[in-house]
VOMARMAR-566097 format. One line per 3 residues: their letters; for each residue x, y, z of C-alpha. Coordinates in nm, 3 decimals. Example, Ala and Ser with C-alpha at 12.3 -4.5 7.8 and 13.67 -1.06 7.14 Angstrom:
BEGIN
AS> 1.230/-0.450/0.780  1.367/-0.106/0.714
***
This chain:
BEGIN
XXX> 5.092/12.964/17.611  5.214/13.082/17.943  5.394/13.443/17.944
XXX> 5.740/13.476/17.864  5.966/13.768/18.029  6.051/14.081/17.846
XXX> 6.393/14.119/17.693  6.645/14.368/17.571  6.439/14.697/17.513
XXX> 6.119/14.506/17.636  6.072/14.586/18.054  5.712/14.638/18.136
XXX> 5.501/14.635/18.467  5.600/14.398/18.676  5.196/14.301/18.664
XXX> 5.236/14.264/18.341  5.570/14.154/18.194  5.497/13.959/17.876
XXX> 5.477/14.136/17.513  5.138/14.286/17.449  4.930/14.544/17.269
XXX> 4.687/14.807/17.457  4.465/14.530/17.494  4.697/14.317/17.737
XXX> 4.737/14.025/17.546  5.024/13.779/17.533  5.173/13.860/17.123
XXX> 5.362/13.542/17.122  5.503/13.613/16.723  5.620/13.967/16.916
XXX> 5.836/13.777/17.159  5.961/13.557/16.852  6.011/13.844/16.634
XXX> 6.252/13.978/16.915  6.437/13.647/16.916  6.484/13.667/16.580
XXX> 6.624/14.011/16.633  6.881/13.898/16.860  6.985/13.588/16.651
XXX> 7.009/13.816/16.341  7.294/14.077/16.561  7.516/13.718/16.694
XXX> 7.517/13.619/16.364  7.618/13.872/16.165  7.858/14.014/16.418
XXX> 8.020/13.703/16.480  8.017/13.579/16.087  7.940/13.848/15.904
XXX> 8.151/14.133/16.060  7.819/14.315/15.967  7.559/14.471/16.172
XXX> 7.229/14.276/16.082  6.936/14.595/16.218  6.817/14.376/16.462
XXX> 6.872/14.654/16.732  6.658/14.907/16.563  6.412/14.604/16.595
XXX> 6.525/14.620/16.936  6.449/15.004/16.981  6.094/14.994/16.792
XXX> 5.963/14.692/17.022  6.080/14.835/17.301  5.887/15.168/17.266
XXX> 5.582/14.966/17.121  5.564/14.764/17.462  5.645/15.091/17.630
XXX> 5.331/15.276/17.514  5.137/14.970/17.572  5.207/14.962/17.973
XXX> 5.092/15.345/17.988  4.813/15.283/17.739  4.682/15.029/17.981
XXX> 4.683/15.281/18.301  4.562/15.548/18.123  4.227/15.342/17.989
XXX> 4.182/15.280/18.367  4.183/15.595/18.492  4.537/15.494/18.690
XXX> 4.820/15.771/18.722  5.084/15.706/18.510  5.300/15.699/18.750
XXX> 5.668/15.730/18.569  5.888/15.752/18.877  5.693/15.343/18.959
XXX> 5.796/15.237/18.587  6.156/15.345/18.623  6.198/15.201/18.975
XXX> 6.027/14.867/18.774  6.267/14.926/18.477  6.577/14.972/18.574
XXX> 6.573/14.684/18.879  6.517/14.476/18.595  6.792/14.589/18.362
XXX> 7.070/14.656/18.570  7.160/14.367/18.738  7.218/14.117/18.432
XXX> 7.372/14.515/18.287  7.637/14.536/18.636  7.740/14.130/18.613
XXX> 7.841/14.129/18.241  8.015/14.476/18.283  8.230/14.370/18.584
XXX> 8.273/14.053/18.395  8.399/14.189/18.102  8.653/14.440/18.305
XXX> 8.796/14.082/18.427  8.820/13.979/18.075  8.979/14.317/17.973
XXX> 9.223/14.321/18.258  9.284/13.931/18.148  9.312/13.955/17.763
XXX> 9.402/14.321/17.662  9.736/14.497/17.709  9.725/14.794/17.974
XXX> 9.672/15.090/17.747  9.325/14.993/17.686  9.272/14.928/18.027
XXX> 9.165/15.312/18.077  8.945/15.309/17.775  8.730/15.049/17.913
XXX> 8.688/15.146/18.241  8.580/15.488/18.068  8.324/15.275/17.879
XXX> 8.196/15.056/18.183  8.122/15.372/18.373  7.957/15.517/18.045
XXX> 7.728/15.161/17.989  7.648/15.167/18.374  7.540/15.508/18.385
XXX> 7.359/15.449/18.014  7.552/15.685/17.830  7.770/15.480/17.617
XXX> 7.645/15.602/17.306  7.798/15.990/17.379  8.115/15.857/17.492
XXX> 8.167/15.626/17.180  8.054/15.939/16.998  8.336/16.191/17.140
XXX> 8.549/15.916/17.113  8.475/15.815/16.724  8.518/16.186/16.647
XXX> 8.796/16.248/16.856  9.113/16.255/16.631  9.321/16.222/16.911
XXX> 9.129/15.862/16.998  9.233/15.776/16.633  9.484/15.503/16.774
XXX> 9.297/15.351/16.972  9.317/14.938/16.875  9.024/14.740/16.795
XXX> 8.693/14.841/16.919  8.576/14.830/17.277  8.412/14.527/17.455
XXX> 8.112/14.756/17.568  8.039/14.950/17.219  7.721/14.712/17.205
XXX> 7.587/14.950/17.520  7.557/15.203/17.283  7.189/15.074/17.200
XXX> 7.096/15.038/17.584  7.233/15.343/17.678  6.949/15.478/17.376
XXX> 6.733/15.250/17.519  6.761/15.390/17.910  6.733/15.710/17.821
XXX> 6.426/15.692/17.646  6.261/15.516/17.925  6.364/15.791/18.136
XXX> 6.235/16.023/17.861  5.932/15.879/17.726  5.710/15.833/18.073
XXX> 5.778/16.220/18.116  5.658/16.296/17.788  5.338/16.082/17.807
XXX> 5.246/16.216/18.145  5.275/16.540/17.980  5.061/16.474/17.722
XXX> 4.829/16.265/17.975  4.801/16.612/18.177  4.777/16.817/17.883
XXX> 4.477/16.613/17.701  4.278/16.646/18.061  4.311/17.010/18.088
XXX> 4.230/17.099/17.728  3.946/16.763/17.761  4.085/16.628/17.479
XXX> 4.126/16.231/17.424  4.473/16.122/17.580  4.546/15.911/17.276
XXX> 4.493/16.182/17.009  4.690/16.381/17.211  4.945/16.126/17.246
XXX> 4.976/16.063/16.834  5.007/16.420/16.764  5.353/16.467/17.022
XXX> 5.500/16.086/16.884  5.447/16.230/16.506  5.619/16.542/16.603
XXX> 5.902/16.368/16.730  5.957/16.170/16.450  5.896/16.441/16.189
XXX> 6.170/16.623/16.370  6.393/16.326/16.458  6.364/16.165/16.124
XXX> 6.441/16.509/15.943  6.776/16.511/16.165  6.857/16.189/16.149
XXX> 6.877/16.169/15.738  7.083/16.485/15.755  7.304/16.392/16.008
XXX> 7.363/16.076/15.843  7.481/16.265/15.553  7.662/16.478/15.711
XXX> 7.839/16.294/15.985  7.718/15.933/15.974  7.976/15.836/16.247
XXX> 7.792/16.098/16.486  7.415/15.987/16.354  7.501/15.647/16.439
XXX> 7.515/15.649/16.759  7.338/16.016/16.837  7.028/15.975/17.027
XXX> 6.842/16.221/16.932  6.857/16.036/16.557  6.687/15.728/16.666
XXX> 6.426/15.890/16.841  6.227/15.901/16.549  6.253/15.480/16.585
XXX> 6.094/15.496/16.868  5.886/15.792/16.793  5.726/15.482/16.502
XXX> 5.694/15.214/16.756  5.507/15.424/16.974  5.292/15.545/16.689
XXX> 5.228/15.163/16.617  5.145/15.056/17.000  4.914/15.354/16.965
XXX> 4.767/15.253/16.613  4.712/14.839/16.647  4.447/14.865/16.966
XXX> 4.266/15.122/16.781  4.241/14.895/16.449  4.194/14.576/16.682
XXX> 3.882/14.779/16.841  3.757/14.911/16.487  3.737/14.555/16.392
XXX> 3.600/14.429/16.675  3.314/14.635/16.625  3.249/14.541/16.296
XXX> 3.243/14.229/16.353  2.874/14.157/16.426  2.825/14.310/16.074
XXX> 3.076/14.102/15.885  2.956/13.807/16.059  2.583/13.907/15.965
XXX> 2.681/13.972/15.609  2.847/13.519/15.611  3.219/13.657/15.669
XXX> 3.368/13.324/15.834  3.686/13.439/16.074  3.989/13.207/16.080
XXX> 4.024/13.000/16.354  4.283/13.016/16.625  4.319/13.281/16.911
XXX> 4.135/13.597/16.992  4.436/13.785/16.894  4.414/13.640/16.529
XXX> 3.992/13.731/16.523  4.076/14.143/16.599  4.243/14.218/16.328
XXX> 4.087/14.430/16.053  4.287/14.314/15.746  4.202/13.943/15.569
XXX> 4.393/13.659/15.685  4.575/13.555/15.348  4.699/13.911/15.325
XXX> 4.822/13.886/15.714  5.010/13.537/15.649  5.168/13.736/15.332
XXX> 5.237/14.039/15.511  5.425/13.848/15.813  5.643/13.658/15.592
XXX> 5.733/13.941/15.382  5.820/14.137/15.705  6.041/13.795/15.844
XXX> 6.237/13.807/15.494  6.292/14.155/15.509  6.412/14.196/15.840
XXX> 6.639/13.866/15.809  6.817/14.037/15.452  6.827/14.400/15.531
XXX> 7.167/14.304/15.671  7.296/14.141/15.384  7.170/14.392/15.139
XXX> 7.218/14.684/15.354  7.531/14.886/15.483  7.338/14.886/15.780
XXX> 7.678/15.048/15.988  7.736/15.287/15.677  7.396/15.379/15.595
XXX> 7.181/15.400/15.899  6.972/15.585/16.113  6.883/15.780/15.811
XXX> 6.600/15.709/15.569  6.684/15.350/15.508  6.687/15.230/15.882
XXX> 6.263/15.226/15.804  6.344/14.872/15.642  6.375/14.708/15.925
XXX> 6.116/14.897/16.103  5.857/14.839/15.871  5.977/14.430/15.858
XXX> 5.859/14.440/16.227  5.552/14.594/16.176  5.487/14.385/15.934
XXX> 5.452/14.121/16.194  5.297/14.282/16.476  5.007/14.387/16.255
XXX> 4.968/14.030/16.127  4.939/13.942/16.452  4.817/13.583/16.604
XXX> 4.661/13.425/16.315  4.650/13.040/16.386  4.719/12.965/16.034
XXX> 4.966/12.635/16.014  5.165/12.798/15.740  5.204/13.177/15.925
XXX> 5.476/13.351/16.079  5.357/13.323/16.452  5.331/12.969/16.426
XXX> 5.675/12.936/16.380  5.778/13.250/16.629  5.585/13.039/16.879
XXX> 5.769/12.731/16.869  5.972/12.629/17.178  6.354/12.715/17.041
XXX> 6.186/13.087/16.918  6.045/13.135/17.263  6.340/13.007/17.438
XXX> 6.582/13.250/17.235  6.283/13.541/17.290  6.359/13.450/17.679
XXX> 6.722/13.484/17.692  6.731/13.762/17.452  6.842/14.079/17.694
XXX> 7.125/13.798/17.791  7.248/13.709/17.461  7.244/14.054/17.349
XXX> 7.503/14.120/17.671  7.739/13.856/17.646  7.816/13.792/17.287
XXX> 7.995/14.124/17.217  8.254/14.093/17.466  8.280/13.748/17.390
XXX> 8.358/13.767/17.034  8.620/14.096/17.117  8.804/13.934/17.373
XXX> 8.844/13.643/17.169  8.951/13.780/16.876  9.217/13.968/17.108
XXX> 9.320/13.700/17.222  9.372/13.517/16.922  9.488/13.798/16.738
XXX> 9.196/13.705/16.450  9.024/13.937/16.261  8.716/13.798/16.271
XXX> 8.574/13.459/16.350  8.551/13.124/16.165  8.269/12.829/16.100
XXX> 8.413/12.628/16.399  8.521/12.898/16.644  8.228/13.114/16.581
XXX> 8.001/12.816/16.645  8.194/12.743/16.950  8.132/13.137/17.056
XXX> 7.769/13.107/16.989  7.736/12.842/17.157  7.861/12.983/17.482
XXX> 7.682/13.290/17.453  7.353/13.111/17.442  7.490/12.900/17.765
XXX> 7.611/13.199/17.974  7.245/13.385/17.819  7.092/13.099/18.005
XXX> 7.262/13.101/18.313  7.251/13.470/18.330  6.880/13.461/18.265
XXX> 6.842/13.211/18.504  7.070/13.308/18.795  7.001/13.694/18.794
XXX> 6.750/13.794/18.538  6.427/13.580/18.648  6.470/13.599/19.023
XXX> 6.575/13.955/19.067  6.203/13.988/18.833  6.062/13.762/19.031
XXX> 6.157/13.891/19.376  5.797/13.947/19.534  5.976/14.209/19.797
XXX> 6.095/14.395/19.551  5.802/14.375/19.346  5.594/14.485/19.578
XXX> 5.640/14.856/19.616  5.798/15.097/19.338  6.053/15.242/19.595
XXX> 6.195/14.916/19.675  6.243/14.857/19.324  6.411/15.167/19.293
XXX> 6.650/15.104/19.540  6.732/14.767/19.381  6.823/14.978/19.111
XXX> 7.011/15.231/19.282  7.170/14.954/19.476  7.285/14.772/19.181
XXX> 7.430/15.058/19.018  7.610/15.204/19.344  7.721/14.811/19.373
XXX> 7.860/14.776/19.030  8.008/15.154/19.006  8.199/15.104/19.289
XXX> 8.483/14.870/19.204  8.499/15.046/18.841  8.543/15.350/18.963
XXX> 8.778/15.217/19.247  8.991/15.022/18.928  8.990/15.371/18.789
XXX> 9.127/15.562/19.068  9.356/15.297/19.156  9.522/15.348/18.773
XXX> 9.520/15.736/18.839  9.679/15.715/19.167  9.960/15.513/19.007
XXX> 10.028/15.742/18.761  10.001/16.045/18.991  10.274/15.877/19.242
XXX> 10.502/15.791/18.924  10.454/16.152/18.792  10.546/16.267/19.163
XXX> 10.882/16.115/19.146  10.938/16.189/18.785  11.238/16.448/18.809
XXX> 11.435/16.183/18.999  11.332/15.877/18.827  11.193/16.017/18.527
XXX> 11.388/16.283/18.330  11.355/16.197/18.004  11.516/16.404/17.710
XXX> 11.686/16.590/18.031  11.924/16.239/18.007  12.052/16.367/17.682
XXX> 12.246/16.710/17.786  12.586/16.657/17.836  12.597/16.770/18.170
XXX> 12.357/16.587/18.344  12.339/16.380/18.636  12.144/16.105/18.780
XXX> 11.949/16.203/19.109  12.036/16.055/19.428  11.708/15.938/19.499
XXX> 11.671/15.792/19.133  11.446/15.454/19.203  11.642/15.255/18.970
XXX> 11.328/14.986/18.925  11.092/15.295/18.873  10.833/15.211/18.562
XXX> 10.812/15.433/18.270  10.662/15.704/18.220  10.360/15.741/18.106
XXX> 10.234/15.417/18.211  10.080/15.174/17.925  9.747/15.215/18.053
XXX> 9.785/15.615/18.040  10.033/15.629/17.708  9.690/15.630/17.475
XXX> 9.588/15.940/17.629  9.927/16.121/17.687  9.796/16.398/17.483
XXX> 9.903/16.766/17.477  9.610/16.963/17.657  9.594/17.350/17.780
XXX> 9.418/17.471/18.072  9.125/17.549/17.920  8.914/17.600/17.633
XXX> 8.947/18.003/17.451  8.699/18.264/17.614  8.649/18.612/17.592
XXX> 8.786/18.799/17.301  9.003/18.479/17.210  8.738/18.225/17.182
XXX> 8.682/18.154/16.833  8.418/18.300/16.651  8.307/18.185/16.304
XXX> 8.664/18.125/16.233  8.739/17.780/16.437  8.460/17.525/16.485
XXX> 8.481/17.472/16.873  8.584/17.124/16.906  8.796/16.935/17.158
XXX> 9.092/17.150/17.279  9.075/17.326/16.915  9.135/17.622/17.090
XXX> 9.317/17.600/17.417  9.515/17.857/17.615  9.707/17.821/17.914
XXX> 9.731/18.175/18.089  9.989/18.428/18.149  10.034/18.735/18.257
XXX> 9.796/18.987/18.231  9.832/19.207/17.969  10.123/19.016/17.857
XXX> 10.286/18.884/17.521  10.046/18.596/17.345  10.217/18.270/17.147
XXX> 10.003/18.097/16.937  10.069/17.746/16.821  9.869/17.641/16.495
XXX> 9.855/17.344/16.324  9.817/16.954/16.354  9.814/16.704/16.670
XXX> 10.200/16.684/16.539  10.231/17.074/16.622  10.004/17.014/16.931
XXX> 10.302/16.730/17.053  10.585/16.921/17.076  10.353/17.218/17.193
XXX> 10.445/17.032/17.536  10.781/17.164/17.539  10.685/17.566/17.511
XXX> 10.374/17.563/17.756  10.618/17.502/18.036  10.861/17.756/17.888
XXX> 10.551/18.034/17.817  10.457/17.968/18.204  10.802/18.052/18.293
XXX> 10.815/18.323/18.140  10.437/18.497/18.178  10.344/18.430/17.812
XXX> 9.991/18.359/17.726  10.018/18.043/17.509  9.721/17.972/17.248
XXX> 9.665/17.599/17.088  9.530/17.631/16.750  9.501/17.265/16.619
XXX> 9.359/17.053/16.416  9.419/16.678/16.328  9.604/16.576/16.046
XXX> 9.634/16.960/15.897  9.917/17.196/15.810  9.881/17.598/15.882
XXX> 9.933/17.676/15.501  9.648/17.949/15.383  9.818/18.022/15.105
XXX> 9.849/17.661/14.938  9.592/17.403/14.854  9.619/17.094/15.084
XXX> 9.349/16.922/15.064  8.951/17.100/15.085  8.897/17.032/15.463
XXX> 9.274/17.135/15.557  9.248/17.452/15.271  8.913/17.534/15.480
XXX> 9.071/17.488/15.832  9.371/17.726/15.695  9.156/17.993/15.626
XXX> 8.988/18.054/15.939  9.262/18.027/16.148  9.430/18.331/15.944
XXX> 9.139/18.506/16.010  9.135/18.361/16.384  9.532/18.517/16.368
XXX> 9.467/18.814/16.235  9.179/18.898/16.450  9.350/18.873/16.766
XXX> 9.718/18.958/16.645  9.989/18.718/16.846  10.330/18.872/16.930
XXX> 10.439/18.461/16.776  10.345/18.222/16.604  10.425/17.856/16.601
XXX> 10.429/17.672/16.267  10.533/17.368/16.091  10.815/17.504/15.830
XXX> 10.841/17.155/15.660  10.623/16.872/15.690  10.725/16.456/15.675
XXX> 10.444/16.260/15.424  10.327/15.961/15.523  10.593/15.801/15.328
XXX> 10.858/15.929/15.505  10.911/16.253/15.254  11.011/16.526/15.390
XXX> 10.862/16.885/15.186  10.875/17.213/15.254  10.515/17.322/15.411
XXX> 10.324/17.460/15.107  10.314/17.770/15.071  10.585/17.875/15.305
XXX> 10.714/18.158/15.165  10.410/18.335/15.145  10.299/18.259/15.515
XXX> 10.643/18.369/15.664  10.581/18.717/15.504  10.235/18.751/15.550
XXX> 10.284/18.701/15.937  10.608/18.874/15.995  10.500/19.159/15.747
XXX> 10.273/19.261/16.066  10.538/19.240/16.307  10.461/18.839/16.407
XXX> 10.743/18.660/16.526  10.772/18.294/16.397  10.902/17.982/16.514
XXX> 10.928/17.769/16.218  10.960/17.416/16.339  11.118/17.107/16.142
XXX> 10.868/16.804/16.138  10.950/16.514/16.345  10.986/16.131/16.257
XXX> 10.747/15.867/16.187  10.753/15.512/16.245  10.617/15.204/16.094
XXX> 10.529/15.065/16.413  10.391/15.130/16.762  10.639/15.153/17.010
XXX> 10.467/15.059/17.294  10.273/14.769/17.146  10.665/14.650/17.048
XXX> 10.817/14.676/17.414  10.514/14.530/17.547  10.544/14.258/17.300
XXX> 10.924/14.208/17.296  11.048/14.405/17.541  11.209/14.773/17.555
XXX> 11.598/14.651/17.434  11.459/14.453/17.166  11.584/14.636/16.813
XXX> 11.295/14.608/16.630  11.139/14.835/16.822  11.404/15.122/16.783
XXX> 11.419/15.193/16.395  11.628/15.450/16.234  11.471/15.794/16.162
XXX> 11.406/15.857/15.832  11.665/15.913/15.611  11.499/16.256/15.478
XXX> 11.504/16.407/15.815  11.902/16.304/15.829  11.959/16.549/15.569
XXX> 12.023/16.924/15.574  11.625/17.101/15.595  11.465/17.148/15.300
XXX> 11.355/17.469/15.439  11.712/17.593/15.526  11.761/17.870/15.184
XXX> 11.407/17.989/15.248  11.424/18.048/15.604  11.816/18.205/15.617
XXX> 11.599/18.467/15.352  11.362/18.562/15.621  11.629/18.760/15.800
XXX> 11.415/18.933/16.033  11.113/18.803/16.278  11.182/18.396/16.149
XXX> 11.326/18.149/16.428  11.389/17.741/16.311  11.451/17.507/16.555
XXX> 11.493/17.106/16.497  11.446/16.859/16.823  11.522/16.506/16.597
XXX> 11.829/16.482/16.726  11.633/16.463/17.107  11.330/16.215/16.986
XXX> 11.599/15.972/16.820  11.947/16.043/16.932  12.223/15.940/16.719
XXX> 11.969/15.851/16.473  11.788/15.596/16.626  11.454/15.622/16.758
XXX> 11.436/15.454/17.075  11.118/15.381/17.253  11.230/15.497/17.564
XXX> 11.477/15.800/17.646  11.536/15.882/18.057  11.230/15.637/18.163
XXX> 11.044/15.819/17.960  10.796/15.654/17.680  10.874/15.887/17.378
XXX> 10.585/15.818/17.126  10.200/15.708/17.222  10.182/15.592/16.823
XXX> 10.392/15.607/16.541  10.350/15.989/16.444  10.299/16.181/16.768
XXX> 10.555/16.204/17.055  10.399/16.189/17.404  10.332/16.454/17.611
XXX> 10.504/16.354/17.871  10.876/16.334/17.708  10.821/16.662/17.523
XXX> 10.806/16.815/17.848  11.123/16.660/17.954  11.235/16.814/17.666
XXX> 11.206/17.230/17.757  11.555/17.302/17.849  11.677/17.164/17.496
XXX> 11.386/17.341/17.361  11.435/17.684/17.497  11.857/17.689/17.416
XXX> 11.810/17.594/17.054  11.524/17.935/17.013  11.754/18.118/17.215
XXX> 12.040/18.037/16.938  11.759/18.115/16.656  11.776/18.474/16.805
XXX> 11.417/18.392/16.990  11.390/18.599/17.374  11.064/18.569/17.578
***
């Protein structure tokens, strides 16, 4: 059988570049087994809405082939040269990597609205660049990226982006050990198995309690699969060894009338009987094909359980080449499994953003018998033609080949090639945005529109978009200048996540505001920072997602938790003010004095605290700015009425007017849906970026309002 090109998580020496073990040897069942892989993660993504654990498949080969290529230097005395085996590497994987990235921005820009447009230029940088799995991961814990609609065409990246940075890892680490065995003349291998078993001890200890922990984290966290590779390492490692063990029995087995199978050399070095090997590879082949199906492979893994289909592979691998006409590799080395082993890499890059953008499109939730035969079907074609258009001859190239710096700068050159319009798509959005923003007092003024006394500008651009854009509105979020330092960066009391503790300077030595609560809170928190600048205040952001300030009432364990620190967080650094939701609108449009209320406005203003005690703003049962962009910004349905509760008088009204001293209330409804409807855009200004949080952008607009209505409540900066 001739050799067949690596695949996804499979790039060896360009001398060598077919699936082997130490001893160099074509493993034809290997280069099945990671067909098989692939096939598994089309089908159940596009069928199944399920992730199958083909990539960990992907991630164990890949590190098994990985140690093989090194193995194979080191036995002959070669240096291990890691800066030759990335040059090798990456001119291999980033070509077919840059055309199905710029491809899929076309599709993007083609399919999805502009307010994911920024989201996946953020990704194509991060897959480019091999970092896709940390950006998915701030993004997936980011409660601020909540929102965002349907997941992104490049999440599948997340497992190459794991992929490239252990092959920029691992060759360091095995030189290491390389150097290390020679100076201490110990054997390279046993040196070698003792650093893999410590990183999988250590990985595989974090990666079950990270998965407990924060499974949406683990997923994608790199340091939790290394223990995945840590195990195909330890394997590519292991098989030689047992191959050579066996091969030097075998002049005693043979003397003592032990008859060998027929078929290939491969088959005749392996120390375990044949009927066991046949068992063993079909065991591993059902295993690996119904871990999916009796897994929660997206719920559960990269803890404990992500060995199944780990040890399914292995299975195979140390079955090996048998010859027998009822085994595994006979089957894994038909044409159709060594076709789909060849376009593998391919198929794993194209049917993601296939299946996403389609569904888009279509506005399906996931994929039926015809249609998802239809989108299989072209991912195999376009795997083809992408295997055979870029993926063989860039391979192939015998220039490039030739030397490890011209591979490199293939690499480089493909990356600085495919960056470029990405980032120049980026910039280009930016730029827009920064012009609009620019012009925004004359064509712009949001809330501003709603005093009585105001007047258009002369140089109003009557034609001038809204503001923020659609492709910015997602991330129109409230932000300080910086993260808390010094004496007011949290201690124990806050963990330290994004913006959970922002302050935008004033004066030295001047008053202090603190704003605490949830992203709600952090919204209109856009209104004071201007206001605080103005005036030299030193304005803190105390927030967290989706929780009230209310230490004194049980809200829910997390939120009750959250409470409690930032009272001590208050206390410790003792604010001239305080910022605070006074009553709070449930999700079904209920409005109820914040819990514990009372308690809080006398605990704060019994040390002298000011408080501005802020009625909750209105909800919505839809997203504004999917409804203009779907039926445009006049269309009714997309301006509802506010909720009837927050029509009423305030719930809060008899406890507040009791707080005669230190206790300001202020209501902006009236500005975010005048007249009681909540329109989607006030003064060419986008109001909301969902259905519960105003954008940061209009609640700017509205400081002037803002600062009148506290002056009424008595409140002087």
């Amino acid at each position: 059988m001739t050799s067949a090109p690596p695949a996804v998580g499979a790039p060896a020496a360009a001398s060598d570049p077919a699936p082997t073990t130490g001893a160099g040897r074509f493993r034809p069942e290997l280069h099945g087994v990671r067909g098989l892989a692939i096939g598994l993660v089309v089908l159940y993504h596009v069928w199944f809405d399920r992730v199958s654990g083909g990539v960990d498949v992907f991630l164990f080969l890949s590190s098994f082939l990985l140690v093989g290529t090194f193995l194979r230097r080191v036995d002959a005395g070669r240096p291990t040269a890691p800066a030759a085996y990335w040059g090798r590497t990456f001119k291999r994987l980033l070509p077919p990597t840059a055309v199905v990235v710029l491809a899929t921005l076309a599709g993007v820009r083609l399919v999805l609205p502009p307010e994911r447009w920024m989201t996946a230029i953020t990704d194509a940088i991060g897959s480019l660049l091999h970092v896709e799995n940390w950006v998915l991961i701030r993004r997936g814990v980011d409660y601020y990226a909540a929102e965002e609609a349907g997941p992104s065409a490049f999440q599948h990246f997340w497992s190459l982006s794991i992929q490239g940075q252990v092959f920029l890892a691992w060759p360091l680490l095995i030189a290491l050990a390389v150097l290390l065995a020679r100076l201490l003349r110990l054997r390279a291998r046993a040196v070698l198995a003792l650093l893999f078993a410590a990183v999988l001890v250590v990985s595989f200890a974090w990666s079950v309690v990270s998965t407990a922990s924060q499974q949406e984290v683990a997923y994608f966290d790199t340091l939790a699969r290394l223990w995945e590779f840590a195990a195909g390492s330890l394997l590519g490692l292991a098989l030689p060894w047992w191959e050579q063990w066996a091969q030097g029995r075998a002049p005693h087995r043979a003397r003592r009338g032990r008859h060998r199978a027929s078929g290939s050399a491969a088959g005749s070095l392996s120390p375990f009987p044949l009927p066991l090997r046949v068992v063993g590879a079909w065991v591993g082949i059902l295993a690996l094909v119904s871990c999916g199906l009796l897994v929660d492979v997206q719920g559960a893994f990269p803890g404990w359980i992500a060995a199944w289909p780990l040890a399914a592979a292995a299975l195979v691998l140390i079955a090996g080449t048998t010859g027998h006409p009822l085994s595994v590799d006979r089957v894994l080395s038909t044409r159709p499994a060594v076709v789909l082993g060849d376009i593998s890499y391919g198929l794993y890059l194209v049917h993601w953003p296939l299946l996403i953008l389609y569904l888009a499109w279509t506005g399906k939730e996931r994929a039926g018998p015809f249609d998802g035969l239809a989108l299989i079907s072209l991912s195999l074609l376009l795997a083809w033609l992408l295997t055979r258009l870029v993926d063989t001859p860039v391979r192939r190239w015998p220039w490039a080949s030739a030397k490890p710096w011209r591979a490199g700068a293939v690499a480089l050159t493909c990356l600085v090639l495919s960056l470029s319009p990405v980032i120049a798509s980026q910039q280009h959005l930016l730029a827009a945005e920064r012009e609009a923003e620019a012009r925004a007092v004359a064509d712009n003024p949001g809330a501003r529109v709603l005093d009585p006394e105001f007047t258009v500008h002369p140089d109003a651009d009557p034609d001038a978009e809204p503001l923020p854009s659609l492709a910015a509105l997602p991330g129109d979020w409230v932000l300080g200048d910086g993260l808390c330092s010094g004496d007011r960066e949290p201690r124990a009391e806050v963990e330290p996540k994004r913006n959970s503790c922002g302050v935008v300077e004033g004066e030295p030595g001047g008053k202090v505001v603190v704003s605490v609560g949830s992203s709600r809170m952090e919204q209109f928190t856009g209104a004071l920072i201007p206001l605080a600048e103005q005036n030299g205040w030193t304005l803190i952001t105390l927030w967290k997602g989706g929780c009230l300030y209310a230490p004194d009432a049980q809200v829910s364990e997390e939120c009750d938790a959250w409470s409690a620190k930032a009272q001590t967080y208050l206390e410790r650094i003792s604010p001239d003010a305080v910022v605070v939701h006074s009553t709070f609108l449930t999700p079904e449009r209920a409005e109820v004095i914040t819990p514990g209320l009372d308690a809080t406005l006398a605990d704060l203003t019994a040390t002298g605290i000011d408080v501005i005690a802020l009625r909750d703003m209105p909800r919505m049962d839809l997203h504004q700015g999917t409804c203009v962009r779907e039926k445009g910004a006049d269309s009714p349905e997309c301006a509802p009425p506010i909720p009837e509760d927050l029509t009423a008088e305030r719930p809060d009204a008899a406890l507040l007017a009791a707080q005669t001293e230190g206790v300001h209330p202020i209501e902006i409804n009236d500005l975010v849906c005048p007249e009681g409807v909540c329109t989607p855009v006030i003064g060419n200004v986008r109001v909301s970026i969902d259905p519960d949080h105003i954008s940061a952008t209009y609640a700017e607009s509205m400081q002037d309002q803002v600062d009148a209505r506290l002056r009424e409540a008595g409140w002087r900066w």
